[in-house]
C-alpha positions in Angstrom: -44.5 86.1 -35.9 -43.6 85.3 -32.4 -42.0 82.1 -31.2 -42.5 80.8 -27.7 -39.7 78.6 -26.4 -37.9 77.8 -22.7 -34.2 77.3 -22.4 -32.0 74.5 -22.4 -31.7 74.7 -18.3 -35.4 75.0 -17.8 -36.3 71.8 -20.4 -33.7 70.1 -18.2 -35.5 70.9 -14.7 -39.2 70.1 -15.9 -37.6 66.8 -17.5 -36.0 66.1 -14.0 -39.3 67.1 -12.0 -40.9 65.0 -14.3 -38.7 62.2 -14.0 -38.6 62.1 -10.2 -42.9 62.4 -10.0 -42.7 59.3 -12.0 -39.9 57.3 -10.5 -42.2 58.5 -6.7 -45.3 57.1 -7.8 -43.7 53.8 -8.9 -42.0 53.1 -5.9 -45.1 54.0 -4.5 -47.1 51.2 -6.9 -44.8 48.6 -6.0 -44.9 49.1 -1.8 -48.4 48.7 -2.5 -48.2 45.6 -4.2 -46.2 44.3 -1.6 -47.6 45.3 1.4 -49.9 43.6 2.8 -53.7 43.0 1.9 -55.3 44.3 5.0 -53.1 46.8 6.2 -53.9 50.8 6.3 -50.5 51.7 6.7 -47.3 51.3 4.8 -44.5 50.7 7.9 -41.9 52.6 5.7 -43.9 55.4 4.9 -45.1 57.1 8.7 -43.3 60.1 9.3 -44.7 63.3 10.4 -45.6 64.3 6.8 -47.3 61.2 6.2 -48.6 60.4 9.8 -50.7 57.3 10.2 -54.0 57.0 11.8 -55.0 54.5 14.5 -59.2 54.3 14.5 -61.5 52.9 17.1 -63.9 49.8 16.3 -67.3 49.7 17.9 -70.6 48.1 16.9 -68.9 46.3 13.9 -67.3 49.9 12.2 -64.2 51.8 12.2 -64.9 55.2 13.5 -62.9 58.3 13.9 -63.6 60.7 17.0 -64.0 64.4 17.0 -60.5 64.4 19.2 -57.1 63.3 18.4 -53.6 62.6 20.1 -50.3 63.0 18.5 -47.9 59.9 19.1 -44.4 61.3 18.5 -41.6 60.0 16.4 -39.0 58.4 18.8 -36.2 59.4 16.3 -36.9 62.9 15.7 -39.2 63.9 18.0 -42.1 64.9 15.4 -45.8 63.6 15.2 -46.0 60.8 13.2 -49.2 59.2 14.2 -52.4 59.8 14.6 -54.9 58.5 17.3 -58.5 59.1 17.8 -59.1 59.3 21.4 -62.3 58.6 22.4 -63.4 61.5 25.1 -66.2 60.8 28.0 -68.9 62.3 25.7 -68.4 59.8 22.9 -68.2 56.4 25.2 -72.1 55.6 24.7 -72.0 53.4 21.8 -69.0 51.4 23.4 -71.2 50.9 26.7 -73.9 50.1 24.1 -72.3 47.7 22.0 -70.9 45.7 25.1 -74.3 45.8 27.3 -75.8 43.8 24.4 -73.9 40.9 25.1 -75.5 38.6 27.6 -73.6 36.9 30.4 -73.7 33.5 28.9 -71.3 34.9 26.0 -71.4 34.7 22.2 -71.1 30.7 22.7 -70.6 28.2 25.4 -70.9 24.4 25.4 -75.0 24.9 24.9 -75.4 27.6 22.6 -73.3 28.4 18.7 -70.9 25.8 19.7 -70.0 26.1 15.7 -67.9 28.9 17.0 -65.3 26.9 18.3 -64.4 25.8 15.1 -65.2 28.9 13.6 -62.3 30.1 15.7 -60.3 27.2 15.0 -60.5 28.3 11.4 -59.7 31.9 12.2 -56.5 30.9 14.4 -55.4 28.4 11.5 -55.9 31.3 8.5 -54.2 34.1 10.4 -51.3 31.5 11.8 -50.7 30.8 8.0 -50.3 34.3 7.3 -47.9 35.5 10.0 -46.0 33.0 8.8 -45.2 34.7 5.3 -42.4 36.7 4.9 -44.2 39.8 3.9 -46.9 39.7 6.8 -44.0 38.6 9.6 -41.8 41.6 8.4 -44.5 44.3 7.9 -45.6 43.4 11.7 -41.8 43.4 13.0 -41.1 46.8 11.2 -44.5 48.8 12.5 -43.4 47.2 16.4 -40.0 48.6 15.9 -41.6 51.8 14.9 -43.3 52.3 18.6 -41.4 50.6 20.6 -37.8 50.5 21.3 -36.5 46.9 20.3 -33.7 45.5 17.8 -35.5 43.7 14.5 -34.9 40.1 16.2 -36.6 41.2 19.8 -40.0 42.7 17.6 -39.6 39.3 15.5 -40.0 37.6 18.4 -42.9 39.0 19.5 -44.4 38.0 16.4 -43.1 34.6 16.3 -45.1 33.9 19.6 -47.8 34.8 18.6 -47.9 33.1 14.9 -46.9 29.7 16.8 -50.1 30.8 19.2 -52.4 30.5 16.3 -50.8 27.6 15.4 -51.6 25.6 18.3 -55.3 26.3 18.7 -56.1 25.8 14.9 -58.5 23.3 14.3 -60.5 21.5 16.2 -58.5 22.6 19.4 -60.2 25.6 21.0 -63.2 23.3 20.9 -61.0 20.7 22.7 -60.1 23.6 24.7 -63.4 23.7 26.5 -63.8 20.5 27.4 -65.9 20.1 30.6 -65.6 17.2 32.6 -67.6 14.8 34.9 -67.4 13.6 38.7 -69.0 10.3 39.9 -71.3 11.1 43.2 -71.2 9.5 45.9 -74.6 7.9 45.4 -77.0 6.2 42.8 -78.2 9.0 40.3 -75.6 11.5 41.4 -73.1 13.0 39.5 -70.9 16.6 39.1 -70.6 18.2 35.5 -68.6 20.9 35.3 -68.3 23.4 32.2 -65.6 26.3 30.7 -68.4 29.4 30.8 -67.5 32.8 29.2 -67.8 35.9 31.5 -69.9 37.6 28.6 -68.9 41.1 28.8 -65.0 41.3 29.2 -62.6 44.1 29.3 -58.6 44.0 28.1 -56.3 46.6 29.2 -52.9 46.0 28.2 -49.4 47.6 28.3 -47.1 49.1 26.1 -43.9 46.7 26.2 -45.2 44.1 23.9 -47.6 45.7 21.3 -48.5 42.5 19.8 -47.9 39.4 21.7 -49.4 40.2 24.9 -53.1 42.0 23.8 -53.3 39.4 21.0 -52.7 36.1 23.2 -55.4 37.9 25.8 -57.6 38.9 23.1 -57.5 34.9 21.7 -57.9 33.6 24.6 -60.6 35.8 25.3 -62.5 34.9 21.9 -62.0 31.6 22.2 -64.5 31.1 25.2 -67.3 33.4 23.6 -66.5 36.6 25.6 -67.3 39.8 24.0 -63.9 41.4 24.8 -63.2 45.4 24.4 -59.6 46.1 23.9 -57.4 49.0 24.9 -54.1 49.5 24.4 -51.4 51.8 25.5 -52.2 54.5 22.7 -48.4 54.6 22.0 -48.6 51.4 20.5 -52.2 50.6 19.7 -51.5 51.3 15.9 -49.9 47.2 16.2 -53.2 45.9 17.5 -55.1 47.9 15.1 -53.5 46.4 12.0 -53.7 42.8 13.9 -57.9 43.3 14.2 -57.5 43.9 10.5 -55.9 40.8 9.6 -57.6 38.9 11.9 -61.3 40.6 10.0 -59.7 39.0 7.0 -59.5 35.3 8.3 -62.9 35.4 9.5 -63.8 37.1 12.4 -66.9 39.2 12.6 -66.6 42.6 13.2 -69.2 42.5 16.1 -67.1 40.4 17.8 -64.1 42.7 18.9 -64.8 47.0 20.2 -61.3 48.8 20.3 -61.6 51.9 21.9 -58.4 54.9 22.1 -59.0 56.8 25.1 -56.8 57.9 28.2 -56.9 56.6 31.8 -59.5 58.6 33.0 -62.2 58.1 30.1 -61.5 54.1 30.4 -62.2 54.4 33.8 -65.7 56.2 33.3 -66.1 53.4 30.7 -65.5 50.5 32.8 -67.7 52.2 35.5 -70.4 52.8 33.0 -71.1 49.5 32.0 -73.8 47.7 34.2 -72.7 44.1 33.6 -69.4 43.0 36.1 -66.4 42.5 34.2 -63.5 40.6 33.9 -60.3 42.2 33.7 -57.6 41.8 31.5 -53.8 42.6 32.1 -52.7 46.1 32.9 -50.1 48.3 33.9 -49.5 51.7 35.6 -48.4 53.1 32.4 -51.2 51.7 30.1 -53.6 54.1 29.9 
């Protein structure tokens, strides 16, 4: 008869194995319970074992691309995110997807004017939620992780933008196209003027203020029933991406907003591409 059996030190290091796989997937239970609803990434997590990945958004789906760039870890120097650049051959459906849009817009005072408040309902649901504790830190946190700021400079970035939101909840992005009217100088005559979207609109933004500075354009952008495509410095797009998530949760259609990941030279072929004239966001040297 034969008895099989392990040692006393060998019980003790499957017990501790065993013991530290459980304790890892509990901690990892509870981040998940309290991170947020729509985000992708846990903030705590990235690191170049774990690296996160940034998507593009075109034609109302997030899509991957056949090439990707490494954004590296400011404190160690390793990949810790991934982004998929969009490369010249892959730019068709973006031209696509913003050619559709005619030049009177998504809305304007004549046409789906229940997208004002539709937006006012947006602005007020994701207001509400920048405001909680959880969403406010989680948004601080992944800016400090791209871009080099203390905790209270990337919670002010945040701030700004939740207090944004704030003001044009409601009925005021409708208010915020009011047109106006101008007596003539004769019987019958008169001047009417109206806010019109550009249709077709382009933001380029930089890399100093991840959040606050492409959200605010992006808004404002929205708002007035332009059909915007986004670009961000890839070295902090990942903020923006996680924002278009949250903001797909209040309410806005995913057909609404294209994101595209691409460097200076493929953005340029883009903006080239496109046969409708544009208007141009805010950019930099550096934010391509």
């Amino acid at each position: 008869m034969f008895r099989f059996g392990s040692s006393s030190g060998e019980l003790r290091a499957r017990a501790q194995k065993t013991a530290l796989a459980c304790l890892s997937s509990s901690l990892a239970h509870l981040r998940s319970l309290h991170s947020p609803s729509f985000a992708t990434v846990a903030v705590e997590d990235i690191s170049s074992s774990q690296p996160a990945e940034v998507l593009n958004l075109v034609q109302g789906k997030w899509k991957d691309s056949s090439s990707w760039n490494s954004v590296v870890d400011p404190l160690n120097g390793e990949p810790f995110i991934k982004v998929a650049d969009v490369p010249e051959a892959g730019l068709k459906p973006f031209v696509e997807s913003l050619s559709k849009c005619p030049k009177y817009g998504l809305h304007n005072p004549f046409r789906a004017q229940e997208r004002y408040i539709l937006f006012g309902d947006i602005s007020a649901k994701a207001a509400h939620l920048l405001a909680q504790p959880e969403v406010s830190n989680f948004f601080t946190s992944l800016i400090q992780r791209v871009s080099p700021k203390s905790y209270d400079q990337a919670l002010a970035e945040v701030y700004v933008s939740q207090k944004f939101l704030e003001n044009f909840s409601g009925d005021q992005v409708r208010f915020l196209a009011k047109s106006f009217a101008i007596p003539g100088n004769h019987l019958g005559q008169q001047s009417h003027g109206f806010r019109w979207p550009y249709g077709p609109v382009a933001l380029v933004t930089p890399f100093n203020f991840p959040l606050e500075i492409p959200l605010l354009q992006l808004m404002g952008a929205l708002y007035m029933g332009n059909k915007p495509i986004l670009k961000v410095d890839s070295k902090v797009s990942i903020v923006m991406e996680q924002m278009l998530r949250l903001l797909h949760e209040c309410g806005l259609r995913m057909e609404d907003v294209d994101f595209i990941n691409s460097d200076g030279i493929t953005m340029n072929k883009f903006l080239l591409e496109v046969p409708q004239k544009f208007h141009y966001g805010p950019r930099s040297r550096k934010t391509c």
